[in-house]
C-alpha positions in Angstrom: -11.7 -7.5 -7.6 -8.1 -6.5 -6.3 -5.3 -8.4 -8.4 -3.0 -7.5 -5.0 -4.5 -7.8 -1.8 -2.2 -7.6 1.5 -3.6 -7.4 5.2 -0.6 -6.8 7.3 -0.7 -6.4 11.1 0.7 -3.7 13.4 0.6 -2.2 16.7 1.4 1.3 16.5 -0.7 4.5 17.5 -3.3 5.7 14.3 -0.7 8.8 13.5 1.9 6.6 13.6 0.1 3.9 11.3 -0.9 6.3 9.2 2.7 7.8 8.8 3.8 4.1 8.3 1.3 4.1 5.3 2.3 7.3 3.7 6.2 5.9 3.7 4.9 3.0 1.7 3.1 5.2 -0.5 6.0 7.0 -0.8 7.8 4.1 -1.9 5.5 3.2 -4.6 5.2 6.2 -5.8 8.9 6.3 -6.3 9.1 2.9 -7.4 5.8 3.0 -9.9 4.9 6.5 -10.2 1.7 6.5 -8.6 -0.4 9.2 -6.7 -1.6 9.1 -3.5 -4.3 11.0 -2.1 -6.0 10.9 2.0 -9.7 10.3 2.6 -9.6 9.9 6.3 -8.0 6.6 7.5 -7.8 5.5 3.7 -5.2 6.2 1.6 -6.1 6.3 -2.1 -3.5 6.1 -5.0 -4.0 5.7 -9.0 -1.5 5.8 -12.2 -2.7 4.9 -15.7 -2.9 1.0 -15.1 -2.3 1.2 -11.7 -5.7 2.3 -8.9 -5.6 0.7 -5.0 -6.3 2.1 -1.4 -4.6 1.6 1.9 -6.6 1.4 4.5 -5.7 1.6 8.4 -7.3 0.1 11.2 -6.8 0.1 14.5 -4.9 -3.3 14.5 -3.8 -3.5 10.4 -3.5 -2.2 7.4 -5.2 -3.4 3.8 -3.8 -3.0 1.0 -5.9 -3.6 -2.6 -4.5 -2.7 -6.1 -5.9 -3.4 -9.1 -3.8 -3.4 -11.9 -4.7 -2.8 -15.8 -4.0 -5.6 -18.3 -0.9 -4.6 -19.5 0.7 -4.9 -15.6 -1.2 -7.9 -14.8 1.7 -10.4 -15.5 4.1 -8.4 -12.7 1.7 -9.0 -9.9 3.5 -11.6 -7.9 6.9 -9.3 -8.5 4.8 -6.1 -7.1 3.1 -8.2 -3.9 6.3 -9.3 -3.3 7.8 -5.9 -3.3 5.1 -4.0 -1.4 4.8 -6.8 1.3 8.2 -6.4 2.3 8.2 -2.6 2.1 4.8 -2.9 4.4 6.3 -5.5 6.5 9.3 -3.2 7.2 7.5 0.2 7.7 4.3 -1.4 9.8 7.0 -3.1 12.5 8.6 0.0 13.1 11.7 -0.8 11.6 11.8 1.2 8.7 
């Protein structure tokens, strides 16, 4: 079960959803070092203590990470982090 889970809505076109989703993987992997890697319309990303995908529908994006033990305590700092970040990049404001 994800530790994070974040379903946030969008109306943009599939390429531009799925460029949306590569500038937040961007982001995190900036912010937490992660890797990100494309299987079709989901986006899969791991780090030692740190494995989630993003995946893009046609009307929103899901986001699930789990984290290891030692990051467990930072979850609510994380969601609250990455939910902005998606909020920002999924409206097109970004």
């Amino acid at each position: 079960m994800a530790d994070i889970s974040i379903t946030q809505q969008h109306q943009l076109s599939r390429d531009n959803a799925m460029a949306a989703a590569q500038t937040v993987a961007d982001k995190m992997a900036s912010d937490y070092d992660v890797a990100s890697t494309w299987d079709g319309d989901v986006l899969s990303f791991n780090r030692s203590g740190v494995a989630g995908t993003l995946a893009i529908g046609a009307t929103d994006a899901r986001l699930n990470i789990t984290l290891g033990s030692m990051l467990k305590s930072f979850a609510p700092m994380i969601q609250e982090k990455v939910s902005h970040n998606m909020a920002k990049v999924f409206s097109g404001v970004a």
